[in-house]
N, C-alpha and C positions, 0 to 999 in steps of 0.2 A: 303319840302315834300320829292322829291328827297335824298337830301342831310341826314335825320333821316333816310331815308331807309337804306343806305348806313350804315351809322353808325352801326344801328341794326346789318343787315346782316353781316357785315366784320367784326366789334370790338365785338358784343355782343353772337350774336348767332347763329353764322358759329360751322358748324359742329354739330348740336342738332337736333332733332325730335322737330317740337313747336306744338301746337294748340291751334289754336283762341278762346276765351271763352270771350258770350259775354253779358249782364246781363245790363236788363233795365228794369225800376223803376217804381212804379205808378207813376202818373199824381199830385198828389200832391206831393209826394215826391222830383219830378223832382222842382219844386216849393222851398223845402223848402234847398236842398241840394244848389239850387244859389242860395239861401241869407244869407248863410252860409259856405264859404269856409273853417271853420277849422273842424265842422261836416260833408262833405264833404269825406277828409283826413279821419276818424275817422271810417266812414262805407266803407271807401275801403279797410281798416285794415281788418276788419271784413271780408269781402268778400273776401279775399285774404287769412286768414290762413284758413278761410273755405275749399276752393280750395285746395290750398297744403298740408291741412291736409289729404280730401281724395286723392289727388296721391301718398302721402307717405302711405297711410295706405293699399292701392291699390297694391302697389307692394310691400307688407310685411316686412314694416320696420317702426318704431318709428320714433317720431319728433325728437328725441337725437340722432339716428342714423343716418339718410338721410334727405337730405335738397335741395329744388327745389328753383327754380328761375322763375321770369315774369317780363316781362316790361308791364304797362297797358299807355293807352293812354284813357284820359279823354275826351269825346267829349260831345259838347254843343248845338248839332243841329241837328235835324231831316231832312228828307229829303224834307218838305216843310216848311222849313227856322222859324220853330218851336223850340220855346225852349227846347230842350228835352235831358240832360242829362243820359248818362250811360256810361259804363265802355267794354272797349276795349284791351281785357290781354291777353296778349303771354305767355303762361305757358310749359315750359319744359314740356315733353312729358316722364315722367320718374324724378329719384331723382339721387342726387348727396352723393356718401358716402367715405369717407375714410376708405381705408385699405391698412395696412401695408406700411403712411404714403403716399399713392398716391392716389387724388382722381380720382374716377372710376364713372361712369353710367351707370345706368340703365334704361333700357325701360320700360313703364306698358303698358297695354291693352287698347285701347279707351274708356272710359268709357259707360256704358248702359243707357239707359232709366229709369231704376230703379235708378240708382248711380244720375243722373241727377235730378229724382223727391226729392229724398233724399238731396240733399246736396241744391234746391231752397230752398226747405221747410228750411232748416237749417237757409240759409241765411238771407230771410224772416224772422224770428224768432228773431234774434242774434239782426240785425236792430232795428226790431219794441222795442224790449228791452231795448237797448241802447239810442232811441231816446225819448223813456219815461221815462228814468232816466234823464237823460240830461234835459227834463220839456219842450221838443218841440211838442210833440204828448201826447192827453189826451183820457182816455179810459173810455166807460159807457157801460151799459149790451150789451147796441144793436149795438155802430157800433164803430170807430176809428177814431179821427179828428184831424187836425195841432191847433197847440195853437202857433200863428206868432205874433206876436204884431206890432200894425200897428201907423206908423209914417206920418204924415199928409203932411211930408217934404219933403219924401220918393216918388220922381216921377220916377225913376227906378223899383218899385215893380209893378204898376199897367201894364206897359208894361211886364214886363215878366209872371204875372200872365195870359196875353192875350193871349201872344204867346206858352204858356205852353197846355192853352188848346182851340187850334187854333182858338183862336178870334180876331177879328178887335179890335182893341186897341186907336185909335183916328180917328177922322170924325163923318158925319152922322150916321153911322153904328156902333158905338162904341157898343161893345158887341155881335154885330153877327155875326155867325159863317162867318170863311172866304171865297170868291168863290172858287169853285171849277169847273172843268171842266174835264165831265167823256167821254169817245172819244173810252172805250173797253168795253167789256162784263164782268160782273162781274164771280168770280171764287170760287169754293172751296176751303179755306183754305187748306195746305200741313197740312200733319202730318209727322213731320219726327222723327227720334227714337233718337237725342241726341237734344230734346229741348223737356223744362221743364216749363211747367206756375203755376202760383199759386197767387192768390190775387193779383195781377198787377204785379205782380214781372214774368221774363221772361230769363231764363237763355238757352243761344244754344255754343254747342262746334261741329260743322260738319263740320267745315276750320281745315285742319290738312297741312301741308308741312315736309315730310322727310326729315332727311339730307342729299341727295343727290336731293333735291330740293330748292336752294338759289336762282332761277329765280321766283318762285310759292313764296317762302318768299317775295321775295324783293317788288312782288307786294303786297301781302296782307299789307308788310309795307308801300306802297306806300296809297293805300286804306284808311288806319284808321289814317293815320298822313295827309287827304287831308284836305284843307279850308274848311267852312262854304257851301261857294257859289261856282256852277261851269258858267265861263258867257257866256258859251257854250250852256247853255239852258235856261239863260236869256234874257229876251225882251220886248220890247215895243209893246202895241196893241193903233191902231189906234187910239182910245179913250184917252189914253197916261196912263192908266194903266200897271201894271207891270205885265211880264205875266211870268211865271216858273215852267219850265217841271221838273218833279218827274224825278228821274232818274229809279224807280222802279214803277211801277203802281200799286196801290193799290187793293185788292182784291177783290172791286166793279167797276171795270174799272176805276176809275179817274187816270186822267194823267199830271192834271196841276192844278196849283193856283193862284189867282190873288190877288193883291193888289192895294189900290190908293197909290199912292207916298210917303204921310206923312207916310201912315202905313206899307210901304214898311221899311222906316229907322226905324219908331221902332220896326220891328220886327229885324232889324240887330242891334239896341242898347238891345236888351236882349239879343244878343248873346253873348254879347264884353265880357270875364272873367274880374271877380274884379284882381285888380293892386297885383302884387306879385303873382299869382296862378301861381305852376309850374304843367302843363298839360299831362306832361310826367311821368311816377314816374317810377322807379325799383324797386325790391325787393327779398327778399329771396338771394342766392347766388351772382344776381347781384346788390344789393341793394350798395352804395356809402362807406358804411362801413365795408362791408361784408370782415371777414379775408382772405376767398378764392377767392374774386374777381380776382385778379389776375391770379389766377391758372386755373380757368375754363373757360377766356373770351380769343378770338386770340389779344385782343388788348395789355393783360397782362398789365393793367392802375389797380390802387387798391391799399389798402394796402399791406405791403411787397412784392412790383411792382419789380422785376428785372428791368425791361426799365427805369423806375425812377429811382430806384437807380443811374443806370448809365449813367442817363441823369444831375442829381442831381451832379455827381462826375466832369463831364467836362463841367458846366456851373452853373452859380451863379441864373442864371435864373429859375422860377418856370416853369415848362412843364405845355403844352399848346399845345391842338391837333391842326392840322392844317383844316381849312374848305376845301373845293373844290372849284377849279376853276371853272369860264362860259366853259371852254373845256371841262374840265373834267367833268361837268351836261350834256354837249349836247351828248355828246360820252355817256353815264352812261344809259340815259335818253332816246335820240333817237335815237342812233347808229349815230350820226354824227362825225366824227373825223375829226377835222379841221386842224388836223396837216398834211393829208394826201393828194400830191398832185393832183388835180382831172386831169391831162395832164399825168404824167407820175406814176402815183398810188405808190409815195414813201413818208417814213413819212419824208419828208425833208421840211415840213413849220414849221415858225417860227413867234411867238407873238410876233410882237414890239411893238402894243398899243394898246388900248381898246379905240375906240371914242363914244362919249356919245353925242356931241354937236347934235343939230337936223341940223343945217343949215350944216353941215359937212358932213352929212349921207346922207344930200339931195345932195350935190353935186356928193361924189360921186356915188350914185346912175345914177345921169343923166350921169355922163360919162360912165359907165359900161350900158347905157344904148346906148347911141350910138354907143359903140362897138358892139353892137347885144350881150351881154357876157349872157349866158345860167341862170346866178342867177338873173337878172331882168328879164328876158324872161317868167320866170312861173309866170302862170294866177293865181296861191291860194290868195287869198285872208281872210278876219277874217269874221267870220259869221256875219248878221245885227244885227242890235240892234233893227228894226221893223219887226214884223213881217210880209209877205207876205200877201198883199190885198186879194189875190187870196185864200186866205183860208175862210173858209164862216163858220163862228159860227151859222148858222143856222143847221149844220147836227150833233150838240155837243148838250148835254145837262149838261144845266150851273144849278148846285145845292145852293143853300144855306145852307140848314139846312143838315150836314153827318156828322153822328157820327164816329170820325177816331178811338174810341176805344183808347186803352193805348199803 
């Protein structure tokens, strides 16, 4: 997570205006998009030239003329550990043109409310077309259905079909809705003016980072390239139930979800992406092929690569970036710089080894622990894995049947 951030921010998109744009599917959709990862690929096309066709056309220039770029990050997971696909695009903030053999940028305007309702509707459309040609989706006067063909072999789909639209997926309870546990006062929906609904479909751009903001970048990069699960707000309830705080609270006060154990793993086996999915993708300017890659990223990797080249010329070797160090994530990450000495505050330390054994770490622990030495002295310890007796599920109310909507 860390380490994509970094990437982004330094090699990709240092120096640009971005904005988050962020676009989630109906409930069946999210369905048919995992069990199909090359229509998947196919409607992120779509949604993608959709996108940079109006930023280019936003800042009054043709598709032959200027040309934008986005990294999208694919996620597979809702915030109650729900199968829920949608797309997660960093889109220049403006278009990329040449003139007079140098390329140049340009800035557009945030997009409105209007530009927003316009371009869902668009995308909504493009989709629903494409996946009726294809012979996935079948249409009749009155409504729109998946046409999925069902495999009796196929023990992967009934889980995901569960977790898609948050139901208990094995046990006594197979097919009822999940627990839930509501602990705030339910709220009025926000109406905010850059998000966009229409027939399940959900597009919001109101995460923007300047280029003189790669702190605000780094975290939103941080954000949408995080895991699944955080275990920060996983736990155990007395019952040996699985208990997991939303990290957002839902617009009826719910704050948590439960599972029994078995249906705990299969809601994390519908998460697992099919073998080969690459979850990251580029595009436009920065896309893997793109002639101008080079020219417009600080990392200058691409075709007709200066760096390569000259990397190419004094080694027989093919370039190969290099990952980060454990110093350089915890320095990056927490502000910890371990090269610095904590007696005399100069960067005068030095890595001689990384110890991994456990019985080695125990040792010396206990001896820096007879020293009185200040790094075993702190009381932090890792959050339980049970929750606190002392909390009393009698002042919550524990729902069954709630419609979490799309």
């Amino acid at each position: 997570m860390a380490e994509s951030a970094k990437l982004l921010v330094d090699d990709v998109l240092q120096g640009y205006p971005v904005r988050q744009w962020v676009l989630s599917l109906p409930i069946p959709l999210r369905l048919l998009l995992a069990r199909y990862p090359k229509e998947l690929s196919n409607v992120l096309q779509i949604v993608h030239r959709a996108i940079s066709t109006d930023i280019i056309h936003r800042s009054g220039y043709l598709k032959k003329q200027a040309k934008t770029g986005a990294v999208t990050y694919i996620q597979r997971f809702g915030s109650a550990l729900n199968l829920n696909i949608h797309f997660h695009m960093l889109f220049l903030e403006g278009v990329i043109t040449q003139e007079h053999g140098k390329m140049t940028f340009k800035r557009v305007k945030a997009p409105s409310h209007s530009n927003m309702e316009a371009l869902v509707n668009t995308i909504s459309q493009r989709i629903a077309q494409y996946l009726e040609k294809a012979g996935l989706i079948q249409r009749d006067i009155d409504n729109t259905y998946l046409d999925l063909p069902i495999n009796d072999e196929d023990s992967l789909l009934p889980l995901q079909a569960a977790s898609v639209s948050y139901r208990i997926a094995v046990g006594a309870d197979t097919g009822k809705k999940v627990f839930t546990l509501q602990t705030m006062p339910a709220k009025d929906p926000d109406h905010l003016g850059q998000l966009a609904k229409i027939a399940g479909f959900s597009l919001h751009a109101g995460v923007f980072a300047d280029a003189d903001q790669p702190e605000k970048l780094e975290r939103l990069c941080r954000y949408i390239a995080r895991p699944a699960i955080s275990e920060k707000r996983l736990s155990l309830t007395t019952t040996g139930n699985v208990r997991y705080e939303l990290k957002t609270p839902y617009s009826n006060g719910t704050t948590h979800v439960f599972f029994s154990p078995i249906d705990f793993i299969s809601k994390l086996a519908a998460l697992v992406p099919p073998p080969r999915l690459n979850l990251t993708r580029f595009y436009g300017v920065f896309a893997p092929n793109a002639n101008v890659r080079a020219e417009v990223t600080a990392s200058q990797r691409g075709k007709n690569s200066p760096r390569l080249a000259e990397h190419l010329k004094d080694s027989d070797k093919p370039y190969q970036a290099r990952s980060m160090s454990w110093a350089q994530r915890l320095k990056r990450v927490f502000n910890i710089d371990i090269t610095i000495c904590e007696a005399c505050t100069k960067a005068n330390v030095k890595i001689i080894a990384c110890i991994t054994e456990p019985a080695v770490i125990q040792k010396i622990l206990w001896h820096l622990d007879k020293q009185d030495s200040p790094i075993t002295a702190n009381s932090c310890r890792a959050p339980p894995l049970i929750e606190s007796k002392q909390i009393r599920t009698d002042d919550y109310v524990i729902q069954r049947d709630f419609n979490f909507g799309a």
